[in-house]
FINUVO-341635 format. One record per residue: residue in three letters; x, y, z of N, C-alpha, C, O in turn. Coordinates in steps of 0.1 Angstrom, whole numbers, plus 2048, in hexadecimal, padded with zeros to 3 digits. Last residue first. Layout:
<recs>
alaXYZXYZXYZXYZ
...
</recs>
This chain:
<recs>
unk4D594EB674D0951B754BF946B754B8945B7F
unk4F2949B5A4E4949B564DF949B664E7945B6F
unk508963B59507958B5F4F795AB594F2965B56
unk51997BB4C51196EB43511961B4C517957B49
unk51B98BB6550F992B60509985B544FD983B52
unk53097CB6D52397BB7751997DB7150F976B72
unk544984B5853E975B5C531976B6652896EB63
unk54499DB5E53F99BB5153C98AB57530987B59
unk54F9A1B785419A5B7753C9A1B6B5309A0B6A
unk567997B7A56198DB7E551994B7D54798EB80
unk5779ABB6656F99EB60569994B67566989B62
unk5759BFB7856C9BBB6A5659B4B6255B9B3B5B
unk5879B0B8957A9B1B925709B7B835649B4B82
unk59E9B3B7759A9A8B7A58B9A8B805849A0B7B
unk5A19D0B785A29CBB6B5979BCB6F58C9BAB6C
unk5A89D5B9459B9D8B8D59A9D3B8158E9D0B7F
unk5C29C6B945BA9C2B9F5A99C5B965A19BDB93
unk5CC9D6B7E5CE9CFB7C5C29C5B845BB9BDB7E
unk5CA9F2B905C79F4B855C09E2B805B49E0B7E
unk5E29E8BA15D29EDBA85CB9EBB9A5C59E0B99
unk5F69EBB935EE9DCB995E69DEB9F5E19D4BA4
unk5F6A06B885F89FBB815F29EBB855EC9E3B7F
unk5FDA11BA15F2A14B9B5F4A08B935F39FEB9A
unk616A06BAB60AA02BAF600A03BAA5F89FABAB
unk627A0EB946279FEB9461AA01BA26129F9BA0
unk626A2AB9B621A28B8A61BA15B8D610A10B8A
unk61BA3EBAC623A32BAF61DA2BBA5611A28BA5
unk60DA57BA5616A58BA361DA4FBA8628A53BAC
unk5F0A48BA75F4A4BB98607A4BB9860DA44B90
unk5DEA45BBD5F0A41BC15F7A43BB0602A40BAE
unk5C8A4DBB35D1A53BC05DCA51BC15E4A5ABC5
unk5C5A3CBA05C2A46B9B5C9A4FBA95D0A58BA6
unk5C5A22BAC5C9A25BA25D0A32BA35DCA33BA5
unk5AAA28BBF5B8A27BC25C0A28BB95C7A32BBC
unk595A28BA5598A37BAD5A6A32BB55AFA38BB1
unk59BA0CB9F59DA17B9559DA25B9D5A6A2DB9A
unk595A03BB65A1A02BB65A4A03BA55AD9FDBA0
unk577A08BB957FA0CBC5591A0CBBF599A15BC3
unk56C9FEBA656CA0ABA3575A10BAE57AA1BBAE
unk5719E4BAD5769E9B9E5749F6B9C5799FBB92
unk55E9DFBC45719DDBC25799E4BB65859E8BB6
unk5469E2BB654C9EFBC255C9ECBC45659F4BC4
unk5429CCBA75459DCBA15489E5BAC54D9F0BAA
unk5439B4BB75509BABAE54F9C7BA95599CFBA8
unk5329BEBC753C9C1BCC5449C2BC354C9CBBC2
unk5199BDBB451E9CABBB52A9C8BC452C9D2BCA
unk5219A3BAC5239A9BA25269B8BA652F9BFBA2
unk514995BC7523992BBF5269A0BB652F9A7BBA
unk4FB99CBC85029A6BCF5119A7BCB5199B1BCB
unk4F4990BB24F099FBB24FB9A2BB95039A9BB4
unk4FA971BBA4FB977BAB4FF985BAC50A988BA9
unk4E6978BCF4F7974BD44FD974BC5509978BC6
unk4CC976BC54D5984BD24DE982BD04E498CBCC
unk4D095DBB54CB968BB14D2975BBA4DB97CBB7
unk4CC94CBCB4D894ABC34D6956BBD4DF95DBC2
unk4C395ABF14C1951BE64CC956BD64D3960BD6
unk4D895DC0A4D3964C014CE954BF64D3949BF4
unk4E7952C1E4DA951C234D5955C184C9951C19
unk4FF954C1E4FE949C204EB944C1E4E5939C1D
unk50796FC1D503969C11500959C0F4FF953C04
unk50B986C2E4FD97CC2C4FC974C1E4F1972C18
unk5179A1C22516995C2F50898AC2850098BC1F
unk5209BAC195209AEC135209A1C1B528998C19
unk51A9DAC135179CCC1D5189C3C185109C1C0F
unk5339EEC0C5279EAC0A5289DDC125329D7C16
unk549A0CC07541A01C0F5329FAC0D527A01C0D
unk54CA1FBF5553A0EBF154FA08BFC5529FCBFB
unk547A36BFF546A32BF3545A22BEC53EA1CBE3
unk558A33C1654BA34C19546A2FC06542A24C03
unk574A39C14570A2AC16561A29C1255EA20C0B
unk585A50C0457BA52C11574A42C0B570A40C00
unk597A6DBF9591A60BF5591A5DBFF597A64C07
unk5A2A88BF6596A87BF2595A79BEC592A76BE1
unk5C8A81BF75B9A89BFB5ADA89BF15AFA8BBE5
unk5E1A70C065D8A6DBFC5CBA7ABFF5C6A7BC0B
unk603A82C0E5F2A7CC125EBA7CC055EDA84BFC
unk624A76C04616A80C08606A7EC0D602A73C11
unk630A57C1562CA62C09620A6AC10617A67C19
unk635A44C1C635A4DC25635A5BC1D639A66C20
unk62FA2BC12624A2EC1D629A3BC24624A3EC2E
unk643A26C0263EA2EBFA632A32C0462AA3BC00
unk650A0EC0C656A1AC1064FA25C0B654A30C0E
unk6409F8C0463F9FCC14649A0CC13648A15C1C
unk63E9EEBF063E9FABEE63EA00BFD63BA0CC00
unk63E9D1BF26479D3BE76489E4BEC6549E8BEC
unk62B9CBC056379C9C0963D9D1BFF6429DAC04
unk6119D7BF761C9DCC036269DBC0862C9E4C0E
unk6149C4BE36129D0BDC6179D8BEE6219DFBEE
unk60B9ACBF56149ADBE961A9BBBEB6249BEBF3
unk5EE9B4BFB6009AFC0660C9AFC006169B3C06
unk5E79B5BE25E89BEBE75F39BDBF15FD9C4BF1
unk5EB997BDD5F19A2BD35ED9AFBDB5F69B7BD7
unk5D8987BED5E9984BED5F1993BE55FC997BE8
unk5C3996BE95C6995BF45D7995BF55DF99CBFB
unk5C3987BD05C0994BCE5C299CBDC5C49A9BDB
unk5BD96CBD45CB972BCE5CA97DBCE5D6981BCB
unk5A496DBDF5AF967BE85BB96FBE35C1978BEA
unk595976BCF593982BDB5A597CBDF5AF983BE0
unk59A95EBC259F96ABB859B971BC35A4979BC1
unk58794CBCF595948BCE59E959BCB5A895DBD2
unk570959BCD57695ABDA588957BD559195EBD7
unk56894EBB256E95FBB557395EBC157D964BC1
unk56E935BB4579935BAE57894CBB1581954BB2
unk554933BC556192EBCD56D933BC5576937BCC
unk54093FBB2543945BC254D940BC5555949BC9
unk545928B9D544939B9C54793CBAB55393BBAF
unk53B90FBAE54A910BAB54D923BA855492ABAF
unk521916BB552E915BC0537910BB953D909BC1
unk509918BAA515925BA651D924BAD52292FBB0
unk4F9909BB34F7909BA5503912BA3508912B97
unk4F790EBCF4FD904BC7500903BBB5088FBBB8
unk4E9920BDA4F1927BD34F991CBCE503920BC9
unk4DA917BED4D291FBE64D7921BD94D0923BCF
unk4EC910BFD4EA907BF94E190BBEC4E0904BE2
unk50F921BFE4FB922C034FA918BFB502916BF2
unk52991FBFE525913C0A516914C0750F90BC0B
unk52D935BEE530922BEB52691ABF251F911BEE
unk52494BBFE51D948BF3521939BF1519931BF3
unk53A94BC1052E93FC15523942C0A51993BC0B
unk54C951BFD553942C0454693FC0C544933C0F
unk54596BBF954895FBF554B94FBF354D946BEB
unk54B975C1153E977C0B53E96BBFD535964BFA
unk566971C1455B96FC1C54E967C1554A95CC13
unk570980C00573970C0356A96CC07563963C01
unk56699CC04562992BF8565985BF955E97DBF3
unk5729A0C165699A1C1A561995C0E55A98BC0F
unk5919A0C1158C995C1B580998C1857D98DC15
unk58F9B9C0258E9A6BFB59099DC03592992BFE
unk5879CCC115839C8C085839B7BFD57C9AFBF6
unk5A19CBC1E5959C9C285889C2C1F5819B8C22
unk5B39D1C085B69C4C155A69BEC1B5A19B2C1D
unk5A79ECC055AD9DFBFF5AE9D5C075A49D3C0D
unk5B19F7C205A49F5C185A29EBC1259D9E1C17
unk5CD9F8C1F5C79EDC285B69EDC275B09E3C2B
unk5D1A04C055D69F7C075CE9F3C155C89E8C13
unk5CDA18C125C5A19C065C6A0BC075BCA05C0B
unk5DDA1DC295D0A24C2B5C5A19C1E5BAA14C20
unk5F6A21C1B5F2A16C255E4A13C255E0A08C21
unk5F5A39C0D5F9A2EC015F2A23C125E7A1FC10
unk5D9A4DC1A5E7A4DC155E9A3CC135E0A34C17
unk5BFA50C245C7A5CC285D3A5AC1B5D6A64C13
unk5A2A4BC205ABA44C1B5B7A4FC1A5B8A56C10
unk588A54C37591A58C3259BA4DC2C59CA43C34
unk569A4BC41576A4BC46580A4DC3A57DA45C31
</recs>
């Protein structure tokens, strides 16, 4: 499916760090996964604010949703499964953690890179991926 234009990208976004709350918020709860339930709760926390800054980033720019069309960007890229993490042993939920922060950071460096000509959105899209970097460098010096 298509990321048509400035709404389009933003409600991706949105969809995307509810998903990671999620998926994070029952990485805490697995029991499998105790040894790394503050890590899982404080990145869910950061899906949380990251959630708040894109609602953010709409309200502030709601007049810029009626710009040109976005072309050649498409959801499919940036979908991945991220269910089940209640059930994953500590190790999977490590792995999969780290492929979502990298599919968020690469998702909202190509948004970035679309909305270029809305300088202050690119900028906190940019800023969103800056952070999902450094939640992959912490995952990657977790001792497993």
């Amino acid at each position: 499916m298509p990321l048509e234009n400035f709404g389009s990208i933003l409600n991706f976004a949105e969809e995307l760090e509810k998903q990671d709350q999620q998926f994070y918020a029952a990485a805490a709860q697995n029991p499998a996964c105790a040894a790394y339930r503050t890590l899982f709760a404080e990145l869910g926390a950061d899906a949380a604010r990251n959630l708040a800054t894109v609602q953010r980033i709409r309200r502030e720019y709601v007049t810029e949703m009626i710009l040109e069309p976005v072309q050649d960007f498409a959801r499919g890229p940036f979908c991945e499964a991220c269910s089940g993490a209640a059930g994953m042993r500590a190790a999977e939920a490590l792995e999969a953690a780290t492929r979502l922060e990298a599919r968020a950071d690469r998702y909202y460096a190509e948004a970035a890179e679309k909305l270029k000509a809305l300088i202050e959105v690119a900028r906190s899209l940019k800023t969103l991926g800056k952070n999902r970097k450094a939640h992959i460098a912490r995952l990657m010096n977790v001792k497993r």
